[in-house]
ROKE-378665 format. One line per field, with one value per atom (N, C-alpha, C): residue in one letter; x, z, y. Coordinates in steps of 0.2 Angstrom, whole numbers, plus 5000, padded with zeros to 4 digits. Each point is the difference from the previous one (the first is absolute). Layout:
code: (a,...)
X: (X,...)
Z: (Z,...)
Y: (Y,...)
***
This chain:
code: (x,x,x,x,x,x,x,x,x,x,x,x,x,x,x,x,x,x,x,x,x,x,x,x,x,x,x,x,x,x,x,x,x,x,x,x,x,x,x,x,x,x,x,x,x,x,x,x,x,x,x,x,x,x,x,x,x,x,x,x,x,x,x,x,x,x,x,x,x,x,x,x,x,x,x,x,x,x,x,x,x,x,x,x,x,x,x,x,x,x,x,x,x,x,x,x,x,x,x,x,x,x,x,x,x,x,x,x,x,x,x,x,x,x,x,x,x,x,x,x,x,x,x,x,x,x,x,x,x,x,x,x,x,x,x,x,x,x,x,x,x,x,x,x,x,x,x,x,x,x,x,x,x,x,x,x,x,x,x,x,x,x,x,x,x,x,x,x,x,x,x,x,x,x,x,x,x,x,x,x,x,x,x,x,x,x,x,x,x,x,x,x,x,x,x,x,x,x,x,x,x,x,x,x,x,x,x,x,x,x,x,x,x,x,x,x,x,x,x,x,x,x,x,x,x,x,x,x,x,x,x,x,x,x,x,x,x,x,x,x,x,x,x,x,x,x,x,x,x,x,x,x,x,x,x,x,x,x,x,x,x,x,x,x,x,x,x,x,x,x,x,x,x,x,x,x,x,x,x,x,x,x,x,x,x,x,x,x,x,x,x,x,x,x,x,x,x,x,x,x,x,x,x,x,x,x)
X: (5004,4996,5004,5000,5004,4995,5002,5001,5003,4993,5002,5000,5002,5001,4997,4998,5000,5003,5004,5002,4997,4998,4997,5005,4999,5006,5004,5003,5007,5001,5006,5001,5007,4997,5005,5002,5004,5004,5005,4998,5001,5005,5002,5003,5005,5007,5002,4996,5000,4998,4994,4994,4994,4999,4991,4995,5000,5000,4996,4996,4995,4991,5002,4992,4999,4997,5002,4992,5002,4994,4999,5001,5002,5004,4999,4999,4998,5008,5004,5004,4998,5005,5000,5005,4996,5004,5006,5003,5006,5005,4997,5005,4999,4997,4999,5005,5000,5004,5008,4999,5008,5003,4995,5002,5002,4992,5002,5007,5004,5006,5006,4998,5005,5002,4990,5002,5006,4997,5003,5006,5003,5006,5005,4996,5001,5003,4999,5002,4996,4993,4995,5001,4995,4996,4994,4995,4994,4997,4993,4999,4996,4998,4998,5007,5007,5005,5000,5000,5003,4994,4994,4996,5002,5002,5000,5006,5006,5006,5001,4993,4999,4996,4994,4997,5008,5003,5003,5005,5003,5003,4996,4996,4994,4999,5000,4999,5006,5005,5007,5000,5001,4999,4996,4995,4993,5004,5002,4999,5008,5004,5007,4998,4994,4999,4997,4996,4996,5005,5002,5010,4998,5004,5004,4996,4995,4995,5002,4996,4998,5009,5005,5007,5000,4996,5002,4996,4993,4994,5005,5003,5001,5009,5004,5004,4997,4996,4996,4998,5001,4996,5008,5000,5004,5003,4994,4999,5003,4996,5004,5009,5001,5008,5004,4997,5002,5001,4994,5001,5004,5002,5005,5005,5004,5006,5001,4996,5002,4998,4997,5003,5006,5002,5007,5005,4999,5005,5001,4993,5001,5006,4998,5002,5008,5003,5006,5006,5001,5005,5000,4992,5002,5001,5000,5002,5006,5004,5006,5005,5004,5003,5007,5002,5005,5006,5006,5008,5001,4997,5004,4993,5005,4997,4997,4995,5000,5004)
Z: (5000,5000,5000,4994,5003,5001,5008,5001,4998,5002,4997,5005,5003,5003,4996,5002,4998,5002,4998,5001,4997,5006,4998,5003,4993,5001,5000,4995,4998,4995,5003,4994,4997,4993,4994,4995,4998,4999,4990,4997,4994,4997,5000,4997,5004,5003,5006,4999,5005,4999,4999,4998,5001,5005,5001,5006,5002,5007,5001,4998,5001,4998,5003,5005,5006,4995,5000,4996,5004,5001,5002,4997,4999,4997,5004,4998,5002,4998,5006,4998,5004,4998,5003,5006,5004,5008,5001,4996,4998,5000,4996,4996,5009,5001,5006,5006,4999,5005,5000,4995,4997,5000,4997,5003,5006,5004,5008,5002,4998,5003,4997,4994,4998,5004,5001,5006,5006,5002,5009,4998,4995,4998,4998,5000,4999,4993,4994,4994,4997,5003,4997,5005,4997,5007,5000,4998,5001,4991,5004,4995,4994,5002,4993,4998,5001,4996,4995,5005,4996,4994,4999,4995,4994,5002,4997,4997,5004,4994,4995,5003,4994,4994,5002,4994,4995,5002,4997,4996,5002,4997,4995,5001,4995,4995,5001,4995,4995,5004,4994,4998,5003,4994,4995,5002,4994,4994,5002,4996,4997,5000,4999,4995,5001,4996,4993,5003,4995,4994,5002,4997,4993,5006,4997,4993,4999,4997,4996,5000,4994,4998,5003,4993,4996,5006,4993,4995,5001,4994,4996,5002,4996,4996,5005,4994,4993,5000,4995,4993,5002,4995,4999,4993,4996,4999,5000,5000,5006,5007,5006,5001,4997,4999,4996,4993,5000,5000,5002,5005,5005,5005,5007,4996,4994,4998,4996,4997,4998,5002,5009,5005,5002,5001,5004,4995,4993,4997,5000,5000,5000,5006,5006,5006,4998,4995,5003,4999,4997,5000,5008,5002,5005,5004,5002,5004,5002,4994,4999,5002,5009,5003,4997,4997,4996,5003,5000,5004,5007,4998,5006,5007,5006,5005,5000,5005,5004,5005)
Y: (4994,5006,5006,5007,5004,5006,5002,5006,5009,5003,5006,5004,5005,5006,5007,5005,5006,5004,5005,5005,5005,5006,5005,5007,5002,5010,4996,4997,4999,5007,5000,5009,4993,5005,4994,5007,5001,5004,4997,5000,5000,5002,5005,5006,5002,5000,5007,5007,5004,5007,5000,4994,5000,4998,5005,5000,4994,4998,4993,4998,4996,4997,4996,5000,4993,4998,4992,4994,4996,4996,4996,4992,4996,4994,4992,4994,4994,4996,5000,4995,4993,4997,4991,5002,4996,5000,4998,4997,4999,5006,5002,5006,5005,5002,5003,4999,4993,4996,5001,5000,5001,5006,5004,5010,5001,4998,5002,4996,4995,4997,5005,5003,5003,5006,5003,5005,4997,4998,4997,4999,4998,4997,5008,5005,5007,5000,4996,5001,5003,5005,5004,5002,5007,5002,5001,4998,4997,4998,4996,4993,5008,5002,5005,5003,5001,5000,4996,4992,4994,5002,4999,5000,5005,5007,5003,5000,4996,5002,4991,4995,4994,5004,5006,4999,5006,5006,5000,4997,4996,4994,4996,5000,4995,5007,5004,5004,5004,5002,4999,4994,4994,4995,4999,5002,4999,5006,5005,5006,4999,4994,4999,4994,4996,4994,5005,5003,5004,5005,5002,5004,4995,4994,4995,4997,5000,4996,5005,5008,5005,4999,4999,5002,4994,4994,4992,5002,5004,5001,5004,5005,5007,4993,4999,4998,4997,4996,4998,5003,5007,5006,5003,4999,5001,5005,5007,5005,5004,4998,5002,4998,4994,4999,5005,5003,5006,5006,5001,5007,5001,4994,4998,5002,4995,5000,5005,5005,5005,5007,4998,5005,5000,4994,4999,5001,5001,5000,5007,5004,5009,5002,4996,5002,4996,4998,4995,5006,5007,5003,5005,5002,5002,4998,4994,4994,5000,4999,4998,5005,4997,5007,5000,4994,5000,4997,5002,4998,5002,5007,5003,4999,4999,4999,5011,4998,5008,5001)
***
């Protein structure tokens, strides 16, 4: 049988430098379990951190996966490959610092 807990006023935090927002959320008592020992263990500081910095991580990843996908789409397009390489070939003279150290 699993168990679920609720936490309510979890402030979850998406963004650095954004507003909090309390939502209210259904985890598995487990996961709860595991936070509040994180707490005690003082590797958090409370079980709404631990939540908030799993969903940030779950969401750079997501938006890392997401990246990753649209350049294997975009390598594909022929079109995009030229435009790339013949930005970078505009840019390869100013690039180019030359011999001399500064």
């Amino acid at each position: 049988m699993v168990r679920y807990i609720i936490i309510r006023e979890v402030s979850i935090l998406l963004n650095y430098g954004e507003a909090s927002i309390k939502y209210t959320t259904v985890l598995p008592k487990g996961c709860i379990d595991e936070l509040r020992s994180l707490v005690d263990k003082k590797i958090i500081p409370s079980v709404s951190q631990g939540v908030r910095l799993a969903i940030e991580d779950f969401v750079t990843i997501q938006k890392r996966l997401e990246y990753a996908n649209s350049m294997s789409e975009a390598a594909k397009d022929k079109e995009f490959i030229k435009r790339t390489l013949d930005t970078q070939n505009d840019f390869a003279i100013v690039d180019d610092e030359g011999e001399e150290a500064w």
